[in-house]
C-alpha positions in Angstrom: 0.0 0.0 0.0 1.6 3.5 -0.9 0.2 6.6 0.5 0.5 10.1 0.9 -0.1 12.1 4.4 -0.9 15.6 3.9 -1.3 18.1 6.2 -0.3 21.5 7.4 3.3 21.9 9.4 2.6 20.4 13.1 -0.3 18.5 11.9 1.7 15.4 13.9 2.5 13.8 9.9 5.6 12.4 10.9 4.1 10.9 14.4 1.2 9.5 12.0 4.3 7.8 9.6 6.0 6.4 12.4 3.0 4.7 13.6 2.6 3.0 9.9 6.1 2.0 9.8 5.9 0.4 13.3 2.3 -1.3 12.3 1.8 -1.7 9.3 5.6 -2.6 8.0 5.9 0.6 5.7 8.9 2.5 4.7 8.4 6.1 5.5 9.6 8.7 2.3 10.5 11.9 4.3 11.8 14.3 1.7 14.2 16.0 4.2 15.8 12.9 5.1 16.1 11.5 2.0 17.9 14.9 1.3 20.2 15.1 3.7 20.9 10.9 3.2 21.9 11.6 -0.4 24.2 14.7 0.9 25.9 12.6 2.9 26.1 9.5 0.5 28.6 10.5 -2.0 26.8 8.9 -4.8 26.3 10.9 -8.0 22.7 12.4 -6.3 24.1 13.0 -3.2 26.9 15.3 -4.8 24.3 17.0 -7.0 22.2 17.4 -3.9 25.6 18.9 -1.5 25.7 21.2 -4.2 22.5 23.0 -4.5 22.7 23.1 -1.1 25.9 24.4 -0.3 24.5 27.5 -2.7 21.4 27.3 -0.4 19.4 26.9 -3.2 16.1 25.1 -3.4 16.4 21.2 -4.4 14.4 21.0 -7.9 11.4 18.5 -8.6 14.1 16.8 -10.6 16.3 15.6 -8.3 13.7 14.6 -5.8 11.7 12.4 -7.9 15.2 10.6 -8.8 15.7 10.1 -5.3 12.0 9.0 -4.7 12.7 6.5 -7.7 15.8 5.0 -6.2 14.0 4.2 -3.0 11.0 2.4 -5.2 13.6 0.7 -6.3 14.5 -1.0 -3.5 13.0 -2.7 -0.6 9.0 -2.0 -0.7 8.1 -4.4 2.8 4.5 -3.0 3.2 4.3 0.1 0.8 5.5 3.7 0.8 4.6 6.4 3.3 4.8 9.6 0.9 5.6 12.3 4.0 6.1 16.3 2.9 6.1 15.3 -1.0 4.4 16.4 -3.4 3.5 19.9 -2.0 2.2 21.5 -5.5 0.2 20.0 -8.3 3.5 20.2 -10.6 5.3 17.5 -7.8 1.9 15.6 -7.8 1.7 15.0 -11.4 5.3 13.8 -11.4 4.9 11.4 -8.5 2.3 9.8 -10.4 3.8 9.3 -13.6 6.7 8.1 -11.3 4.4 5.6 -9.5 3.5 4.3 -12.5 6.5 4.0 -14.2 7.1 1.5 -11.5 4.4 -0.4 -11.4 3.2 1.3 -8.6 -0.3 2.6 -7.7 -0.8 5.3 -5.1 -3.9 3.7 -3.1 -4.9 6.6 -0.7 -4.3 9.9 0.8 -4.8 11.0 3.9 -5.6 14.3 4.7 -4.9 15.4 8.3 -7.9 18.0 8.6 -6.9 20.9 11.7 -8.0 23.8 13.2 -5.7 26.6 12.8 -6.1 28.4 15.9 -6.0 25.4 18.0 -2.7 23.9 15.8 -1.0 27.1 16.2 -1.8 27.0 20.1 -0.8 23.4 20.2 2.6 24.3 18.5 3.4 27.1 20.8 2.2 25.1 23.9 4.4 22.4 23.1 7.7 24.4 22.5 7.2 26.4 26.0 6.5 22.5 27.6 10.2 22.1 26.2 11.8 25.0 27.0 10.7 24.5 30.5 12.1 20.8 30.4 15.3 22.6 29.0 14.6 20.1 26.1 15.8 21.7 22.4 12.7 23.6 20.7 12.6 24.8 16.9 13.4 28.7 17.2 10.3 29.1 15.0 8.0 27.3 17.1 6.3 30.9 18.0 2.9 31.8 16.3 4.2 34.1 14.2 6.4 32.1 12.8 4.0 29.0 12.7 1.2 31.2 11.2 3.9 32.3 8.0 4.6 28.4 7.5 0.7 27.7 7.6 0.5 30.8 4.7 3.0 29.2 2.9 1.3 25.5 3.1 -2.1 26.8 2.1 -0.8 28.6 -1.0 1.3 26.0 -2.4 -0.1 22.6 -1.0 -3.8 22.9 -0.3 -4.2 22.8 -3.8 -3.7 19.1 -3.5 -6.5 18.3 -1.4 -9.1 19.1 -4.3 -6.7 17.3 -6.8 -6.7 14.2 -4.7 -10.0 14.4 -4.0 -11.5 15.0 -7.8 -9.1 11.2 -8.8 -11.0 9.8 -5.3 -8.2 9.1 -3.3 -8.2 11.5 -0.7 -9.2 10.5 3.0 -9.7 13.2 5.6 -9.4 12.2 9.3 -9.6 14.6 12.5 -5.9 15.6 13.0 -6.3 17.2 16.2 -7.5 14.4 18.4 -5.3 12.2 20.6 -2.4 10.3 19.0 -4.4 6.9 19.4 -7.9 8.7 17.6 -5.5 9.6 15.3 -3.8 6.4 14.7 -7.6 4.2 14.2 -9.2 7.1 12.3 -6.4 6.9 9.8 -6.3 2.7 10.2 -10.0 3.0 9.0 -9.8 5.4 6.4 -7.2 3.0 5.3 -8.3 -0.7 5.8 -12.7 0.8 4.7 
C-alpha cells in the first residue's frame, strides 16, 4: 500500500508515519531525510544534492523524484509512506507518472484536517513545555512564525486536497484528536 499524508506543518504527519512503519511494516519517504541521506552519500545524487545546497538553493522537482525512484527501487516491505512530498500540483503529477512508471499505484491519501487556531496554540504550547524541560525547541516554534509556514502551506499545498480528491483518493481524518484517535481514524480510512 503507498500513500500520501498531507497536512499542514505540526499537523503530527511524521508521528502519524511512524506509527505506519511500526504497524503496518511501511517505509516512510521523508523528503528532508532522504535529502540530507543523499548529501551525505557521496553517490552521484548525493553530490548534486551537496551542491544546490551548499548555494542554499532550493532542491528542484528533478532531483527529488530521482531520489523518490531509487527508493521504489529498492526494498517495498508494506508500501510507501509519501511524508512532505508532493506539495504542488507540478510534484503531484510527477509522483504519479513516477508511480507508474514502476508499477506502482498510489492507493490513498490521507488528509490530516486541523483547526488553525488550535494547531498554532498546540505548536506554541508544546515548544514552551520544552523549553521549560530545558529540552531543544525549533526557534520558529512561536505563532508568528507558525502562522507564516501555515501561509505558505495553504498557498502552495492545499491545492492538493481538491486534486486528490476529484481522482477519489483522498481520505480526511480529524488531526487534532489524541495520538491513538488519530492512529484508528487513519487505520479505518485506510483498511474501509
Amino acid at each position: 500500500m503507498n500513500i500520501i499524508l498531507l497536512g499542514p506543518p505540526g499537523a503530527g504527519k511524521g508521528t502519524q508515519a511512524s506509527h505506519l512503519v511500526e504497524t503496518r511494516n511501511m517505509i516512510q519517504l521523508s523528503t528532508g531525510d532522504m535529502l540530507r541521506e543523499a548529501k551525505d552519500s557521496g553517490s552521484e545524487m548525493g553530490n548534486k544534492v551537496a551542491e544546490v545546497m551548499a548555494r542554499g538553493d532550493l532542491v528542484t522537482d528533478e532531483i527529488v523524484i530521482g531520489l523518490i525512484r531509487e527508493k521504489l527501487q529498492g526494498d517495498k516491505r508494506g508500501g510507501f509512506i509519501f511524508d512532505g512530498f508532493p506539495r504542488t500540483l507540478a510534484q503531484a503529477d510527477a509522483l504519479r507518472a513516477l508511480l507508474a512508471e514502476q508499477g506502482e499505484n498510489l492507493d490513498a491519501v490521507i488528509e490530516l484536517r486541523v483547526d488553525d487556531d488550535t494547531l498554532v496554540q498546540r505548536i506554541v504550547n508544546r515548544a514552551e513545555e520544552a523549553r521549560a524541560a530545558g529540552q531543544p525547541v525549533r526557534a520558529d516554534d512561536n505563532a508568528e512564525s507558525v502562522k507564516q509556514r501555515l501561509m505558505e502551506y495553504y498557498k502552495k499545498t492545499s491545492p492538493l486536497i481538491g486534486y486528490y480528491y476529484a481522482m477519489g483518493q483522498l481520505k480526511s481524518v480529524d488531526g487534532l484528536g489524541e495520538i491513538d484517535e488519530v492512529q484508528a481514524a487513519i487505520a479505518a480510512a485506510l483498511d474501509g
